[in-house]
N, C-alpha and C positions, 0 to 999 in steps of 0.2 A: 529598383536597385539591382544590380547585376549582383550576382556569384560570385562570393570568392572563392568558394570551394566548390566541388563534382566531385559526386560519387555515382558510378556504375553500376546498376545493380542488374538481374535478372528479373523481369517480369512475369504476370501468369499467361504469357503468351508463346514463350519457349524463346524470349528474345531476350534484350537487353535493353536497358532506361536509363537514363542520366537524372540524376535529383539535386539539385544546387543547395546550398545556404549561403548563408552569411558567417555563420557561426560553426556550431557543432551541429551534429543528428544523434537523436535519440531513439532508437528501435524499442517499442515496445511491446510488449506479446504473452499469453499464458503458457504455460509447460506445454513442447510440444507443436509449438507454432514454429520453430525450424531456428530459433535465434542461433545457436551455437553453429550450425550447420551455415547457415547463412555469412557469417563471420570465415567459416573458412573458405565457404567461394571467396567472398573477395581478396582474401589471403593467397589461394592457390588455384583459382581459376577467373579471376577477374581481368578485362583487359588491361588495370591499374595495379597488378600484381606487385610489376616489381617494385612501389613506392608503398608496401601496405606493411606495416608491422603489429603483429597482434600479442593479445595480452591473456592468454586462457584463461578461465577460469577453474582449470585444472593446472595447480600447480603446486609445488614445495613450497613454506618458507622457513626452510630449514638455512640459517645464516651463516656461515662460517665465521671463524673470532680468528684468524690470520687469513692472509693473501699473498701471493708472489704476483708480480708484475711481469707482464711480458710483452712483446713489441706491440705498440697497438692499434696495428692494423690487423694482424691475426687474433687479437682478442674481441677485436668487434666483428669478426668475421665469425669466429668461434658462438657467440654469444647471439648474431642473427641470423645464420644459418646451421649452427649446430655442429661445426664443422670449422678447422683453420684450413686445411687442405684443401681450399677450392683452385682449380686451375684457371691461369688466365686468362679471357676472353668465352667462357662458361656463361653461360644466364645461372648469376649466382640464386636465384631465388627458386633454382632445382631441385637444390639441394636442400632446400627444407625439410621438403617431405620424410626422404627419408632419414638423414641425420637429427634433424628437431624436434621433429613428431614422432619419429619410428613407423611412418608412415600408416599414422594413426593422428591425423590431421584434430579430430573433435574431440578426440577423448585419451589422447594421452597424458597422463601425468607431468606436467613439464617439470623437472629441477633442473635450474638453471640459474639460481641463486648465486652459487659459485662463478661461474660465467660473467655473472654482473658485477660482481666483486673485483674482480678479475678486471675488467674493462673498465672500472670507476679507477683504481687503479692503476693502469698502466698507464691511463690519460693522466691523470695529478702526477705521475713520476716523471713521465713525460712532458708537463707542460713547466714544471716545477726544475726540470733539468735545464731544457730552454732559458727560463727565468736565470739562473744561474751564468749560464754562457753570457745571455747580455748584460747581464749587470756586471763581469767581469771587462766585457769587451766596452763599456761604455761608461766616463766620469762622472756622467749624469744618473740622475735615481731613477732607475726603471720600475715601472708598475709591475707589482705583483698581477699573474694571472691570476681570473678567477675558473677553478677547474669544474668540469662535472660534478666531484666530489663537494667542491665549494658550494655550487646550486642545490645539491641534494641536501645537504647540511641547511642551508638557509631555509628552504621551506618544509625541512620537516618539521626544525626548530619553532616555524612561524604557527604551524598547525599543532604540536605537542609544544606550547608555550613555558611547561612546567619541566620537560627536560631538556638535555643537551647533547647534541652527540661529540666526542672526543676524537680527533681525529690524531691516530700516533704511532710512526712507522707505519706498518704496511697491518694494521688493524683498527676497528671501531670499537668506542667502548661508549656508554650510555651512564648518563647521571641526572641527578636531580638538580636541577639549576639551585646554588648558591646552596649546595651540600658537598662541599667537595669529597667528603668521606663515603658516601652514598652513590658509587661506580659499579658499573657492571659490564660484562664483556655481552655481545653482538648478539650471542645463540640466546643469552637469558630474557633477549628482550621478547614484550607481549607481544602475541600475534599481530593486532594492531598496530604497534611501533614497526613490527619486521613488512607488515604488508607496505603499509606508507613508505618505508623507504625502497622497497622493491618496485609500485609503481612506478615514482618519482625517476626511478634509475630507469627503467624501461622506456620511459618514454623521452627519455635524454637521446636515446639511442639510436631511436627512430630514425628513416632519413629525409634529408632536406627536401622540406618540403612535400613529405609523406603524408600518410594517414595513418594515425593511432585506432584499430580497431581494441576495444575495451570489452570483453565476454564479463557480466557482472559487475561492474564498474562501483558495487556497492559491499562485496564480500569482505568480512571480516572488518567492515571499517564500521565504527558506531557512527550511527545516523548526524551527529550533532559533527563529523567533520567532513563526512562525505562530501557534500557542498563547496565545502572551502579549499578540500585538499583539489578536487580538478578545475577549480579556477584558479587558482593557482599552479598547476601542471600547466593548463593553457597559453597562461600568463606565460611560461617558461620556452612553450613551444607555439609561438603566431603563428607562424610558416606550413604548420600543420591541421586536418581535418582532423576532428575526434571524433569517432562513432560509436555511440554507447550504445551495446546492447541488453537489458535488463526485464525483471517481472519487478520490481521492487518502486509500488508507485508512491513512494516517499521520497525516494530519490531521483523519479521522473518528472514529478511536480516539482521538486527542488530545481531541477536544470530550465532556468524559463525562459534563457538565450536560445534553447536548443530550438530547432523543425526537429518535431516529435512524426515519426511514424507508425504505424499501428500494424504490424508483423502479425496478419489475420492468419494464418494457415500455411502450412510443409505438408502437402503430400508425398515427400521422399524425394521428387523429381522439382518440383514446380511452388514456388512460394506465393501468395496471393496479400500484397500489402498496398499500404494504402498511405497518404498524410492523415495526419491528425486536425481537421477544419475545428479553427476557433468556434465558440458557440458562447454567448453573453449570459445566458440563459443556464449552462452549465459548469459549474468549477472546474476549470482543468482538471485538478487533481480526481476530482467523481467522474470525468469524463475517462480518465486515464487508467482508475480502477479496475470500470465497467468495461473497456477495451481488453483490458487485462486478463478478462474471468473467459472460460467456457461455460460457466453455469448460468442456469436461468437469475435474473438479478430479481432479489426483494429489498425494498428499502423498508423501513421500521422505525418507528419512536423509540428515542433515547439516543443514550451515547453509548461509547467503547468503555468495558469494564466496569456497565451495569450489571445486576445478575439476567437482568429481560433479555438483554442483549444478549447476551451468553445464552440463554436458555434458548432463545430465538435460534441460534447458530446451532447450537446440538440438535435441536429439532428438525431442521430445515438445512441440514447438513448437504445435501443436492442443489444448493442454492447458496448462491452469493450474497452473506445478508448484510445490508449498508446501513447503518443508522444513520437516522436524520435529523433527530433531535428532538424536534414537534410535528403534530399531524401537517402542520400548512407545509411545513419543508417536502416533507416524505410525498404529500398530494402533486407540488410544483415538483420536486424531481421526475415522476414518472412522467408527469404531464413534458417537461423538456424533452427526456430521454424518448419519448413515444414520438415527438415533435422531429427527432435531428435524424436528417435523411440517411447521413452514415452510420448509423446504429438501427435503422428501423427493421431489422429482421432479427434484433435479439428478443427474448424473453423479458419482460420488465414489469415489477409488479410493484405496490404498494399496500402492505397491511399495518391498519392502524387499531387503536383501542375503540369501543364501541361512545365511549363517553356518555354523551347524554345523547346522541343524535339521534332523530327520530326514521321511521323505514322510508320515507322517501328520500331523504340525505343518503340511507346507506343503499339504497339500491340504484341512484343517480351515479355515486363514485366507484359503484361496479361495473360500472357501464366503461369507465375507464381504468378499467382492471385493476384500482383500489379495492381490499376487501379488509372487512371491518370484522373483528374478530365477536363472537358472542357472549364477551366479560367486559364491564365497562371499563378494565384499567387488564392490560396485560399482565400487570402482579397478581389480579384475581383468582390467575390459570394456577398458581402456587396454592389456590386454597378449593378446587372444586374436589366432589367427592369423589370422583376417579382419584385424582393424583393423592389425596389423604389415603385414600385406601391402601395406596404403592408402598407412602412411606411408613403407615403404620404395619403392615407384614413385613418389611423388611427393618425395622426396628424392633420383631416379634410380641408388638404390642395388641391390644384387640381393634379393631378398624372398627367397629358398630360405634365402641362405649365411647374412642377417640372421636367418631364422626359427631356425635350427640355433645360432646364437649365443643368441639369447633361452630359447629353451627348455633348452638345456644350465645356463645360469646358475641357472634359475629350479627345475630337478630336484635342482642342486648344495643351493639353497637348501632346498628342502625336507629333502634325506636332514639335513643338519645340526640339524637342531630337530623332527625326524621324532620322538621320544617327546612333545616338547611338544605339537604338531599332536595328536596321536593321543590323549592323555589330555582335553586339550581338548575334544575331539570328544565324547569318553564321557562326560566332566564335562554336556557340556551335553545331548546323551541324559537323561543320570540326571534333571539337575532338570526336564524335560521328564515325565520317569513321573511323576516327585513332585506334578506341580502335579495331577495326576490324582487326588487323593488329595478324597474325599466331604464337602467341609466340611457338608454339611446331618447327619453324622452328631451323633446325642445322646447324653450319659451319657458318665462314665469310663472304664468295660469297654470299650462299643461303639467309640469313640474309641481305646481303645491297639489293640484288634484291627484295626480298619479301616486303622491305621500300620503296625501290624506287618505285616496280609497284604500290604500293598503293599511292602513292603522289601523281606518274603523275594521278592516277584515281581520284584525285579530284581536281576537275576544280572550282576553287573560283571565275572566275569572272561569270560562271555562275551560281553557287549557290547563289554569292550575286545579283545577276539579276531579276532571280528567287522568290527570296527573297524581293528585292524590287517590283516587279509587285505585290506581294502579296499585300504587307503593300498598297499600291498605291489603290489598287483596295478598300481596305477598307476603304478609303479615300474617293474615288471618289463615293463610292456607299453606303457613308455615313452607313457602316455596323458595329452596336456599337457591336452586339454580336459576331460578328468575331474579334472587338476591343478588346474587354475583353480573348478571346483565346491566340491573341498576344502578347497584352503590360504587361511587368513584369516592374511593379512598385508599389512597397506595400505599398507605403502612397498614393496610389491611393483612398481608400476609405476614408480617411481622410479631404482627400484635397477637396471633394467635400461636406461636411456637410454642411455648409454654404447655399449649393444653396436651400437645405431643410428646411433651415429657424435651424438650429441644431447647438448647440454651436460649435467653431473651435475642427475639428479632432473627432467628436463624434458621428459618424455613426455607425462603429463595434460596441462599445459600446451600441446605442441602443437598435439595432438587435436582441443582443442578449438577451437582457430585451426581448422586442417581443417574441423569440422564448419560455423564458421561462415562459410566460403569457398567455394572451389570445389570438395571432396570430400566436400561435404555428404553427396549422396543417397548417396558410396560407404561416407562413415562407417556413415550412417543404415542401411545394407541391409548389413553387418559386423554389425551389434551386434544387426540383429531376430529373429534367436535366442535370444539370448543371457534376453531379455524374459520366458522363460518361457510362461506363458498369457496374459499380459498383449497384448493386442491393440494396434495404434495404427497 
């Protein structure tokens, strides 16, 4: 399928590239990969310059609650160049630089709120005075036009469903749909109301058949219209390209018409990007993340707004930490990301809970840069005696008589579900042999022999034997950190807050207050044991 849009870009070879879509393009990149900088080539040194209108991410929205109208072709000249004073037969997109920017192209403040005000206006007065002359000069009922101002009202109405803008004289004013008494003038409106109608105007303005370059195309807007508001911009402007540049990959994964790009590096000079190659294997959205980060990535059990997770993240603050959910997730992710030839030169790890898996499990999944922590459940790391010790001195409590209460609770807890623990164990031994089992074998004989020999090769009563002299011996030798290895029970660090003197179940929760305060580094150097082989 051909292109309906071209954009120019500058490659890492000091040249220049042509990149088509269909749709829109989506640039995206971590702090420092050159996005803002990039946006203004195409703005002001692109061979597509003069059809390029861009939308800073430095900007006012400071609204004005009146407007004067003025002729409006120096209002739109005012409003895209910075300037009404352009002379004619000028390469008006000269004048940018230094009238719009201050010749501060990336990081100028732009207000220019007024400007659009201005120009929404003088077209409604304008198209609205027109209107008047024909319907005078004509017996027949003339169509209302529909103005700038009209499109702007329509879809912001369409995305703030709960209000309405007023449009009256030569000012806006904002209500509550079917509150008439509940009015307000333009300046009181929330940031979000003032930004959506300020895109919306901007990209009216655009020219025919240009390109909307977008810097943050997610600012000040909550995530829940972002989506809606520029497809519907789009909607308003076909004739044009959109190029979003962003780090916000909630609203990258949200764009799923867009060719996503992957804005690898700005050395100052020279940018190094790339497309985004679909992978079946990989969620965009994790793929667009991991594109995202300069850190080394770890993926991890659980979700966002657990305390593990949390604790995971202040710990591992040098790293990008992605929850996955369950161990199989976190294994299949690094296994893709390790797989996908455009990513194969980042950092990418996977660390999981020890569970019950026995040392050749955990030393096969380090082999693929899986590493298995030394606590059978990551909650556990909230109860070893390093990190008790942290929080009892910093609750000026005694750390020995605290540790003798935690640990006696937690031996109690064990001997009571001690067959459960322990069949558990073996249970997951067993289906560990099993996966062992030769799928590439052929034929029906070969196939029941190759089941059977593996069955008879695992002996369960002495695996669970085995298994019990384990547990036994940690008992007997009163060994709490070989405790915390074995026992998978995740309200485990809950159920002992109490003996801290800690409101019920509010241990995790502390922790991590500590970690993010001032016992950071004592948390941090408590638990780097605990990590396994896992370096950081």
């Amino acid at each position: 399928m051909d292109s309906k849009f071209k954009l120019i870009l500058p490659n890492n070879h000091g040249l220049t590239q042509e990149i088509g879509t269909t749709t829109s393009l989506l640039f995206v990149g971590a702090n420092g990969s050159g996005k803002t900088r990039l946006g203004t080539w195409v703005e002001m040194q692109s061979p597509q310059k003069e059809k390029v209108h861009r939308l800073s991410a430095q900007k006012s929205l400071t609204m004005p609650d009146k407007t004067a109208p003025i002729a409006i072709d120096l209002a739109k000249k005012d409003l895209l160049f910075g300037t009404d004073t352009i002379q004619e037969g000028t390469e008006h997109w000269n004048y940018k630089i230094g009238h719009k920017w201050q010749n501060k192209p990336a990081t100028f403040l732009l207000n220019d709120y007024q400007k659009l005000m201005v120009w929404l206006f003088s077209d409604h007065t304008e198209e609205a005075s027109k209107y008047l002359s024909a319907s005078k000069a004509s017996t027949d009922k003339v169509k209302p036009p529909v103005t700038k101002l009209n499109l702007v009202k329509a879809v912001w109405e369409k995305i703030l469903p709960h209000r309405e803008l007023v449009l009256g004289g030569l000012r806006i004013q904002t209500k509550v749909r079917e509150a008439q008494d509940k009015i307000y003038n333009s300046s009181e409106m929330s940031d979000g109301e003032r930004v959506i109608f300020y895109l919306i105007g901007q990209c009216l303005v655009a020219p025919k058949d240009g390109i909307i370059v977008i810097d943050e195309p997610e600012l000040h807007l909550h995530k829940s219209v972002q989506a809606p508001l520029w497809s519907e911009i789009e909607k308003l402007r076909p004739d044009c390209l959109f190029v979003y540049l962003t780090h916000d990959v909630d609203f990258a994964a949200a764009q799923e018409a867009a060719k996503k790009v992957w804005l690898k590096s700005f050395d100052g000079e020279v940018w190094e990007w790339e497309e985004i190659k679909d992978d079946e294997n990989i969620p965009e959205d994790l793929l667009i993340e991991v594109l995202g980060s300069r850190k080394p990535v770890v993926f991890v059990e659980g979700e966002n707004g657990s305390y593990d997770v949390s604790f995971y993240r202040e710990v591992l603050s040098n790293h990008l930490v992605i929850p996955r959910g369950s161990c199989t997730q976190v294994i299949q992710s690094v296994k893709a990301l390790k797989a996908n030839s455009q990513i194969h030169h980042l950092e990418v790890y996977g660390l999981i809970d020890r569970d019950r898996r026995v040392e050749k499990e955990v030393g096969a999944l380090e082999k693929d840069s899986i590493f298995v922590l030394n606590v059978a459940e990551v909650e556990n790391l909230f109860c070893t005696q390093e990190v008790l010790e942290v929080v009892s001195i910093h609750l000026g409590r005694d750390p020995a008589d605290d540790f003798t209460k935690v640990s006696s609770a937690v031996f109690k807890y064990l001997n009571a579900e001690l067959e459960t623990q322990i069949s558990l164990r073996v249970a997951s031994e067993i289906k560990f042999r099993l996966k062992k089992f030769n799928e590439k074998t052929k034929g029906n004989a070969k196939l029941n022999k190759a089941l059977q020999t593996l069955i008879d090769g695992i002996d369960v009563k002495s695996i669970y034997s085995k298994t019990e002299t384990e547990f036994q011996k940690i008992l007997t030798e009163n060994d709490y950190e070989g405790l915390l290895k074995l026992y998978n029970r995740k309200s485990l660090s809950a159920q002992v807050s109490g003996a801290l003197g800690l409101a019920n179940g509010s241990l995790p929760e502390f922790v991590v207050r500590l970690t993010r305060g001032e016992r950071r580094s004592d948390i941090i150097k408590a638990v780097s044991k605990y990590f396994g082989n896992f370096k950081f």
